[in-house]
ROVOLO-914965 format. One record per residue (C-alpha): chain; z, x, y. Coordinates in pm, 1 decimal, decimal comma, padded with zeros to 6 digits. Each point is the difference from the previous one (the first is absolute). Layout:
% residues N
cadena c3 c1 c2
A Z X Y
...
% end
This chain:
% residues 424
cadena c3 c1 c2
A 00000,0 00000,0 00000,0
A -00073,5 00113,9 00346,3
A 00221,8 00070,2 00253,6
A -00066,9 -00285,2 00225,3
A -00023,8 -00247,9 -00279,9
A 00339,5 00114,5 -00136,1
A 00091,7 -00092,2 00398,6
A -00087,7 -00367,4 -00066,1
A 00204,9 -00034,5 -00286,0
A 00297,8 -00204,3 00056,4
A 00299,1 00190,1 -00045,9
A 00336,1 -00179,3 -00057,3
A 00221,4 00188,0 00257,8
A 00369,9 00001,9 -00093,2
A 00224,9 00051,7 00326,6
A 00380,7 00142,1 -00031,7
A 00106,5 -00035,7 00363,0
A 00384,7 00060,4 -00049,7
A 00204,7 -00048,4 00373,6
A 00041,6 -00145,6 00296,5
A -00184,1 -00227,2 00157,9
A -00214,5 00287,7 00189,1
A -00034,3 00176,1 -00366,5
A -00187,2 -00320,6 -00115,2
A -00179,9 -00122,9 00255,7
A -00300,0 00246,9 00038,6
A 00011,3 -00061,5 -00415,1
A -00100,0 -00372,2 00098,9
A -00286,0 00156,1 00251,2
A -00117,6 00204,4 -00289,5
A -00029,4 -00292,8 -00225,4
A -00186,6 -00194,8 00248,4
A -00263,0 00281,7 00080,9
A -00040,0 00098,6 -00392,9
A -00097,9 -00413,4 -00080,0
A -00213,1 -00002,3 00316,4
A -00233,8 00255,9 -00230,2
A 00059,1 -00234,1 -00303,6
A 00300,8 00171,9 -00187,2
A 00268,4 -00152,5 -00131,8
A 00357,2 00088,9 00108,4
A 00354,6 -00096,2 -00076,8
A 00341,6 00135,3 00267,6
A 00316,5 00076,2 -00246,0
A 00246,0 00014,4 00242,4
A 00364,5 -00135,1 00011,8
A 00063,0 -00360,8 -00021,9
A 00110,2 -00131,7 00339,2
A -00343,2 00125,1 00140,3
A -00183,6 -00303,5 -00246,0
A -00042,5 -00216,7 00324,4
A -00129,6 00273,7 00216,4
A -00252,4 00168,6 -00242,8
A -00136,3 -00351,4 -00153,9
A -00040,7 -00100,2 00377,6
A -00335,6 00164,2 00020,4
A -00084,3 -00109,2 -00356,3
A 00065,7 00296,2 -00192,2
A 00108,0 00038,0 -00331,5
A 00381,3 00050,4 -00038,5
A 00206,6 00137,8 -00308,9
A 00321,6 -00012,5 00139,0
A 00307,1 00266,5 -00118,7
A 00357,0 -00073,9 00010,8
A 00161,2 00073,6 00302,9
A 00063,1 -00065,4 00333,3
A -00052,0 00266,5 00270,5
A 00093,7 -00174,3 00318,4
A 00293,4 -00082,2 -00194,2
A 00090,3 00359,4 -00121,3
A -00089,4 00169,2 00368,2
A 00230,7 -00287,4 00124,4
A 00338,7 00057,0 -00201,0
A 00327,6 00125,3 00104,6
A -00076,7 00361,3 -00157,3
A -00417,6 -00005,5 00113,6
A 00096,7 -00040,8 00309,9
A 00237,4 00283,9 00006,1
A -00223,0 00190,8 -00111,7
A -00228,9 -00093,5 00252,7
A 00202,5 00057,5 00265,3
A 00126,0 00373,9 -00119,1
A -00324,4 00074,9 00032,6
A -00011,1 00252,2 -00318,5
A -00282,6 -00001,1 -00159,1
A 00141,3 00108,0 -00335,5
A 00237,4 -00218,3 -00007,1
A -00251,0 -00269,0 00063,7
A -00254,7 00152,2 -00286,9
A 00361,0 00001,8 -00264,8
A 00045,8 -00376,7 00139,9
A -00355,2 -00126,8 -00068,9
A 00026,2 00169,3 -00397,2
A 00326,2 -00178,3 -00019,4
A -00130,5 -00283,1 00088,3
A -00305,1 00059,9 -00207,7
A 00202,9 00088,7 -00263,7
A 00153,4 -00394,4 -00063,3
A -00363,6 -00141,1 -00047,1
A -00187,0 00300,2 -00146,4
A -00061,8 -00112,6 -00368,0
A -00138,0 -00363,6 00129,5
A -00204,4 00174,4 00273,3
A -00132,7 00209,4 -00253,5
A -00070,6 -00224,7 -00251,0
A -00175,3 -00195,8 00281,4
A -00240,5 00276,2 00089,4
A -00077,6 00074,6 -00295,7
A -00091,5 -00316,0 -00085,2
A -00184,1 -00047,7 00283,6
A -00176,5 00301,4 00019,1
A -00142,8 -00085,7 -00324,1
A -00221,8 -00263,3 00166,5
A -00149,6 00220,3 00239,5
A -00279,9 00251,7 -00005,2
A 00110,6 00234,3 00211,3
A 00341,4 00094,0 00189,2
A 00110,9 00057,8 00324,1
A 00296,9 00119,2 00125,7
A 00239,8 00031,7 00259,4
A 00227,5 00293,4 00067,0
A 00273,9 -00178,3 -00205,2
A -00173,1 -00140,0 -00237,8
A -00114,4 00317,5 -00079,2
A 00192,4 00097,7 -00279,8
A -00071,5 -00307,9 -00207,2
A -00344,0 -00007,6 00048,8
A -00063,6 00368,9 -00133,7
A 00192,5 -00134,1 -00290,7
A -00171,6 -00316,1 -00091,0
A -00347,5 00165,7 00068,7
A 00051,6 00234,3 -00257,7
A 00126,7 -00202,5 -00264,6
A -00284,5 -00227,8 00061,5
A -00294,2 00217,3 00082,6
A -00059,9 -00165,7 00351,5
A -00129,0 00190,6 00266,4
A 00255,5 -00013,5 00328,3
A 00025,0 00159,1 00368,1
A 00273,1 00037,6 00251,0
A -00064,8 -00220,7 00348,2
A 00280,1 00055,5 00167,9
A 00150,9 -00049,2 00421,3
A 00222,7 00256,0 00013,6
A -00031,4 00357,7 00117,0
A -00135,8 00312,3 -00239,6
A 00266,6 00120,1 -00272,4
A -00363,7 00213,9 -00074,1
A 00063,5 00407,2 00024,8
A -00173,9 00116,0 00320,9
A 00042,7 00300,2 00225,1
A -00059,7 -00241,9 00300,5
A 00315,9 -00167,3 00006,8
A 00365,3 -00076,6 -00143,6
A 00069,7 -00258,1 -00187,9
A 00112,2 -00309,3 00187,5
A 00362,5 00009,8 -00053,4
A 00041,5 00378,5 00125,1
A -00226,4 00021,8 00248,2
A 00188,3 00229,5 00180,5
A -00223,2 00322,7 00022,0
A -00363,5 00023,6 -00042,8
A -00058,8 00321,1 -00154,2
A -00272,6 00059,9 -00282,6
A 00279,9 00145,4 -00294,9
A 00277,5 -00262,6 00104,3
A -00266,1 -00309,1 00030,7
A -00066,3 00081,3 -00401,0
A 00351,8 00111,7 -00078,3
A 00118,5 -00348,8 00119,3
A -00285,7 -00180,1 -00245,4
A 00164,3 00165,2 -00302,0
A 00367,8 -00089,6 00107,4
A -00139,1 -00394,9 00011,2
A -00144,9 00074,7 -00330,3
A 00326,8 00108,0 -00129,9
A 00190,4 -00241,3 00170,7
A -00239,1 -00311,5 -00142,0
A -00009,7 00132,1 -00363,8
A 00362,7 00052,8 -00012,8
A 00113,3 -00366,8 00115,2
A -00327,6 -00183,8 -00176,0
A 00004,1 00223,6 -00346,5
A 00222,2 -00210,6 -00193,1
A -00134,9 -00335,3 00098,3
A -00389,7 00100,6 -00035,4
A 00109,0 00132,4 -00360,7
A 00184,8 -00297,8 -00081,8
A -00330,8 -00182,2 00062,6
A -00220,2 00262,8 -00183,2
A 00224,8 -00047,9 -00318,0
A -00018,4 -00438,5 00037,5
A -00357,4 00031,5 00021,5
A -00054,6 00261,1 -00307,2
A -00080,9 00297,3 00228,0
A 00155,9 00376,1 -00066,5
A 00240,9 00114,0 00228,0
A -00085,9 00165,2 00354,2
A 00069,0 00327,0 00094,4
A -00231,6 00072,0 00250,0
A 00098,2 -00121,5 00387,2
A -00183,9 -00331,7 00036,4
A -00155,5 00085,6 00327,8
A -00120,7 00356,5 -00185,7
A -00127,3 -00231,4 -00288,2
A -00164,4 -00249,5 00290,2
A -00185,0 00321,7 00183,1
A -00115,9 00202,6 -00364,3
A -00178,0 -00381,0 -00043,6
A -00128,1 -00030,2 00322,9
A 00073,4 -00328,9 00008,4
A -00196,9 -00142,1 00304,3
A 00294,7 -00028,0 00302,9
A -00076,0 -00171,7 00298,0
A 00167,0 00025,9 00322,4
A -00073,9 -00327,0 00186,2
A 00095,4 00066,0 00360,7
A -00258,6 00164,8 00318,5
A -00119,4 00337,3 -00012,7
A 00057,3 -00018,1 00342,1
A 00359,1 00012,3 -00041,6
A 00007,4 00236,2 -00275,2
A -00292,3 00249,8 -00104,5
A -00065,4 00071,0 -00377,2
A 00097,1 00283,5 -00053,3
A -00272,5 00295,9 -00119,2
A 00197,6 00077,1 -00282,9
A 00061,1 -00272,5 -00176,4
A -00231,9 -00082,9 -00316,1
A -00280,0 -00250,0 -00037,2
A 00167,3 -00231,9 -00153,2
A 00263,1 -00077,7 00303,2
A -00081,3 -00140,4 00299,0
A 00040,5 -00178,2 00330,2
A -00160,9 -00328,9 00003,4
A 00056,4 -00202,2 00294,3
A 00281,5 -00328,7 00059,4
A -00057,9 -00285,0 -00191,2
A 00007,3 -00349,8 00233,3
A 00050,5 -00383,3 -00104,0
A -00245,4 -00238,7 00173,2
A 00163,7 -00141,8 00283,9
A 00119,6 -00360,5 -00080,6
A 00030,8 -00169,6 00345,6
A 00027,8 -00359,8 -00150,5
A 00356,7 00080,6 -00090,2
A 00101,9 00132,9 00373,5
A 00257,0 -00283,5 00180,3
A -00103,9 -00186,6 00305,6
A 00344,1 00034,6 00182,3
A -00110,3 00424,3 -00043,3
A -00332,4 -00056,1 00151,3
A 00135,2 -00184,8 00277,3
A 00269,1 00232,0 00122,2
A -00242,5 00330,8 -00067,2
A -00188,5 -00157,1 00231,2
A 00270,0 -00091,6 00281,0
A 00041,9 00358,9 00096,2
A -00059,3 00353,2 00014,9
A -00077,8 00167,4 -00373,4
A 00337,6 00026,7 -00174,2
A 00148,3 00330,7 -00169,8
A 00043,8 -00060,6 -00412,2
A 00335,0 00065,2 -00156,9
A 00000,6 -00033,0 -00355,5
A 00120,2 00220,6 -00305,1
A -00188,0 -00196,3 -00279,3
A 00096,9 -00011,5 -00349,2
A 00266,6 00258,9 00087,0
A 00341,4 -00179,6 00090,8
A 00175,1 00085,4 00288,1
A 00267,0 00231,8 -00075,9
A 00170,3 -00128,2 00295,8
A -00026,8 -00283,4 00121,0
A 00220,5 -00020,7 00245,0
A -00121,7 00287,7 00198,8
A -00342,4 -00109,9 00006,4
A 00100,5 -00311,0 00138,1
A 00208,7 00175,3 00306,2
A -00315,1 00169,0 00013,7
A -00200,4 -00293,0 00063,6
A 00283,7 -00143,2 00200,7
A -00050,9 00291,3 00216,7
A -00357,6 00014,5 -00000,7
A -00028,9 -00356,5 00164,2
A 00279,3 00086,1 00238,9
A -00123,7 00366,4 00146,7
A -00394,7 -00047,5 -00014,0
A -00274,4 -00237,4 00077,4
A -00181,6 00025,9 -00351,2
A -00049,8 -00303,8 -00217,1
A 00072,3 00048,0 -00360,2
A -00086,8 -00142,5 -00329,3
A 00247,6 00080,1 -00276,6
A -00107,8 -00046,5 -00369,7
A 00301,7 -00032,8 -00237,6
A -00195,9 00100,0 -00289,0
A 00256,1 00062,7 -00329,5
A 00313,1 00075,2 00270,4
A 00277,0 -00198,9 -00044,9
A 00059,6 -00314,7 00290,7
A 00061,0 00157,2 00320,8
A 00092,5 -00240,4 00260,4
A -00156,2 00084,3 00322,8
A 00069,2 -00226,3 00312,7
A -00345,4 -00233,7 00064,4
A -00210,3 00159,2 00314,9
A -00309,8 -00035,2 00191,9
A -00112,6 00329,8 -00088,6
A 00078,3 -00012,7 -00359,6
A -00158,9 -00147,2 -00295,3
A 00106,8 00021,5 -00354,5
A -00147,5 -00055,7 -00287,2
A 00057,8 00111,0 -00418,0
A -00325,4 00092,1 -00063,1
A -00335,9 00081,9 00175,6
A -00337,5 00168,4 -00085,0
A -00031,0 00296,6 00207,6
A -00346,9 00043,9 -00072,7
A 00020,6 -00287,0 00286,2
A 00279,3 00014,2 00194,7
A -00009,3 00373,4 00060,7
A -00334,4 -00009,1 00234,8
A 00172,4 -00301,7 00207,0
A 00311,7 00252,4 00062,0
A -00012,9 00311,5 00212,5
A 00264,9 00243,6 -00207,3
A 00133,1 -00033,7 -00348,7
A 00361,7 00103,9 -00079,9
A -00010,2 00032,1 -00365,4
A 00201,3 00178,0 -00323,9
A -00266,9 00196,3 -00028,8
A -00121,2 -00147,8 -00376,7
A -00422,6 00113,2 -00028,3
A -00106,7 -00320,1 00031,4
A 00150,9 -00154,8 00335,0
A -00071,6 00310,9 00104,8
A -00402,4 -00033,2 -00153,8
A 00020,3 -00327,1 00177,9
A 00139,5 00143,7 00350,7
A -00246,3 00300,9 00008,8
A -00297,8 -00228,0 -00107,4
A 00085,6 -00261,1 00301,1
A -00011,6 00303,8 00252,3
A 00366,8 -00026,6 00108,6
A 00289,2 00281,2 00049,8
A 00301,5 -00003,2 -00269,7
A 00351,0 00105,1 00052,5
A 00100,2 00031,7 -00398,3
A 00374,7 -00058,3 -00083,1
A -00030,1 00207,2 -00347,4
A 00263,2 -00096,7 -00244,4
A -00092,9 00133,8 -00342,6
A -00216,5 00166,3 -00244,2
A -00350,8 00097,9 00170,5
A 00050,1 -00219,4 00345,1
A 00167,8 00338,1 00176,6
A -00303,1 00177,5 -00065,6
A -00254,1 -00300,5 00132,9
A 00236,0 00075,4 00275,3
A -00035,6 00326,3 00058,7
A -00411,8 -00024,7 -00066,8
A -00044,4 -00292,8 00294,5
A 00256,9 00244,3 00241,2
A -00253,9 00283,2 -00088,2
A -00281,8 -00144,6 00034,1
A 00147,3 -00158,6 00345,4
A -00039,1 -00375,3 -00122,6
A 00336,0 -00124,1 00059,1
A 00338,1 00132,9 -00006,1
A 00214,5 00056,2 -00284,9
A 00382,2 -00036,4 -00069,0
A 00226,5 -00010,5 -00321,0
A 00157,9 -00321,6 -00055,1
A 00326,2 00206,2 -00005,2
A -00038,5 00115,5 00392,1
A -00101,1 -00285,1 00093,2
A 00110,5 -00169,7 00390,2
A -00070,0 -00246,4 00207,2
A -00089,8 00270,8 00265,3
A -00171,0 00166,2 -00227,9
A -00221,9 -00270,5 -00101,1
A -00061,2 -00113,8 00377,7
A -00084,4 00377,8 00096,0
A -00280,1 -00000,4 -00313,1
A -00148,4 -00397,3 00107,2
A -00080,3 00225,7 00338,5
A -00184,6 00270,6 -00169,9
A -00193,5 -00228,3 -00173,9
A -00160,1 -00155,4 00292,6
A -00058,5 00283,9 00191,6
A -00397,6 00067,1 00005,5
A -00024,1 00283,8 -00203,6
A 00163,4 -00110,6 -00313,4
A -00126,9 -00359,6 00044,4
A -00341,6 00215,6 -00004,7
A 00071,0 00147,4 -00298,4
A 00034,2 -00284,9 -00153,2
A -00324,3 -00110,9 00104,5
A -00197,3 00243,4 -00100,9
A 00167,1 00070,7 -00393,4
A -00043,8 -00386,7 00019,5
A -00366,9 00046,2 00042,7
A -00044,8 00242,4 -00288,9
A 00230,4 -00212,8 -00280,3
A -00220,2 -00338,9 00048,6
A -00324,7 00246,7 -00021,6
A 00173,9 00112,4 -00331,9
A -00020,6 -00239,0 -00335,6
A 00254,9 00107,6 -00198,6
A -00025,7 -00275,6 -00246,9
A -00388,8 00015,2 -00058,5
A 00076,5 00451,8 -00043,6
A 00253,9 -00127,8 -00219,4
A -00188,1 -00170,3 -00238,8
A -00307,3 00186,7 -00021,1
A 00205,7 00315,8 -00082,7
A 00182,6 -00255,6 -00289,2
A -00301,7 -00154,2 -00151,6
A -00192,3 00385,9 00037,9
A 00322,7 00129,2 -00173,0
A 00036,8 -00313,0 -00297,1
A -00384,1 00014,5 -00059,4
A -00042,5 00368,8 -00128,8
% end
């Protein structure tokens, strides 16, 4: 069969999209773009996102669990609000722990019906099992930044230096680091499903494959790097088709009783606290002239006074809200901040967790917005950032990387790189 025939053959595309709400979501885009060219697709994600993912008519195979729920406990948010990101990674595999064998037995199960597989950063390690107990060909699509060896930079989570030997040095720490906390449960899974133990690092195993890994936000943000092999990649942001029909009428009426309001929202990350954010606000209404729309998201209820200049609402696509807004003050998760970038607006990220610091610290670099750590966070400090953001310059800058990310189609680059790579 030639190539392009073997392109028009209908694949069955299995999709593990294990996370938050921003770890599915560009899943659901994915879905969408790969039936547009006629393949067949099915989301395995956690069960409380059945509603959203079924929305857009897209198969569902729901695992057990609740992640709102588990980010929202006593201990998640905690964790949350220490900030430590390994005691937020040893919370998520304790968490993980309680549900694995039904999760697994779920994947598996589901996998079975697909074709191919596709998976996210944490569904990683059940994919690589299931494909190789049952032949099936599988890639990596995943949001979050490079755990790939490169000279070019440090690995998220230290990116403290950027110097050739330590950028690598800090590649094989992670490697370590993921091995030693994953070995037992990937092994445990291996043995269920009939496989022989693992003694090779999974991400070593992952590379020696070159299993097809796809980085799926701009270039423009984040060059691939010259060393890295074919295989890995940097394929663009993945976006859902705007879905205005769903939009309130009160919203549309009060966006368009004043100047273009400022976006505070921390998405499916709760609030570690609540009550700070809402002195915050308090104190925003108070000290400036900005209007404000706050999106509670996952937080926990905060009650905030009712005001002219404020509008709340739990949820909101920012795909179309964020180009009726004129800043975005966000947790710095990559799809609000996708969604900002692509609507040509500054962002002041309030990082709380895992890779949201280092958004952060890319949109402060690339003078796009202004970041600061949850943990530092002021009122003064916040009100000082809302004026760098509309200064010309920055506001600017936003302009123009706007420009290049809606020139960019991440999803199309996507797939054609996925149906190139499941076709040979």
């Amino acid at each position: 069969m030639h190539f392009a025939d073997k392109l028009r053959t209908a694949m069955h595309y299995g999709i593990v999209a294990i996370g938050s709400r921003g770890d599915v979501q560009p899943y659901v885009a994915l879905a969408l773009g790969l039936m547009d060219r006629g393949q067949e697709a099915t989301v395995m994600a956690h069960e409380n996102f059945k509603d959203f993912v079924e929305g857009y008519a897209v198969k569902f195979l729901p695992l057990e669990g609740n992640v709102e729920d588990m980010l929202k406990s006593e201990e998640g948010l905690k964790v949350l609000k220490s900030g430590r990101i390994i005691a937020f990674a040893r919370y998520l595999q304790k968490t993980i722990r309680k549900t694995r064998e039904s999760v697994s037995q779920d994947l598996y199960n589901g996998c079975q019906k697909a074709d191919v597989l596709v998976a996210s950063l944490l569904g990683m390690p059940w994919v690589d099992c299931i494909a190789e107990k049952s032949g099936k060909k599988w890639a990596i699509v995943q949001l979050n930044l490079p755990a790939i060896p490169t000279k070019a930079f440090p690995l998220a989570a230290m990116d403290f230096f950027n110097l050739p030997s330590y950028n690598l040095l800090t590649y094989r720490i992670f490697e370590s680091f993921y091995w030693r906390s994953n070995k037992k449960g990937i092994n445990d899974f291996r043995k269920s499903l009939g496989l022989p133990e693992l003694k090779t690092p999974i991400l070593k195993k992952i590379s020696d494959e070159k299993i097809v890994n796809l980085h799926c936000f701009s270039a423009a943000l984040l060059s691939r790097p010259n060393d890295w092999q074919a295989h890995n990649d940097i394929s663009g942001f993945l976006f859902l088709p705007t879905n205005i029909e769903k939009i309130q009428g009160n919203l549309n009426r009060w966006l368009g009783s004043g100047d273009k309001p400022i976006y505070i929202g921390f998405g499916s990350i709760p609030i570690p606290d609540p009550e700070l954010i809402k002195s915050i606000i308090t104190e925003l209404l108070r000290t400036t002239t900005h209007r404000f729309i706050f999106c509670l998201g996952w937080s926990l209820p905060i009650n905030l006074t009712a005001h002219p200049r404020l509008f709340k609402v739990k949820s909101i696509n920012h795909q179309w809200l964020f180009p009726r807004c004129k800043a975005a003050i966000i947790h710095g998760g990559v799809g609000t901040t996708a969604a900002a970038l692509k609507a040509k607006i500054p962002l002041i990220i309030i990082s709380i967790i895992a890779d949201q610091p280092w958004w952060g610290k890319i949109i402060a670099r690339k003078k796009l917005g202004v970041h600061i750590p949850f943990k530092k966070l002021s009122a003064q400090k916040l009100i000082s950032a809302i004026e760098k953001t509309q200064g010309p310059q920055m506001q600017q800058n936003a302009v123009e990387m706007g420009v290049r990310i809606n020139r960019e189609d991440g999803l199309k680059q996507t797939i054609d790189a996925l149906e190139k790579y499941f076709a040979g």
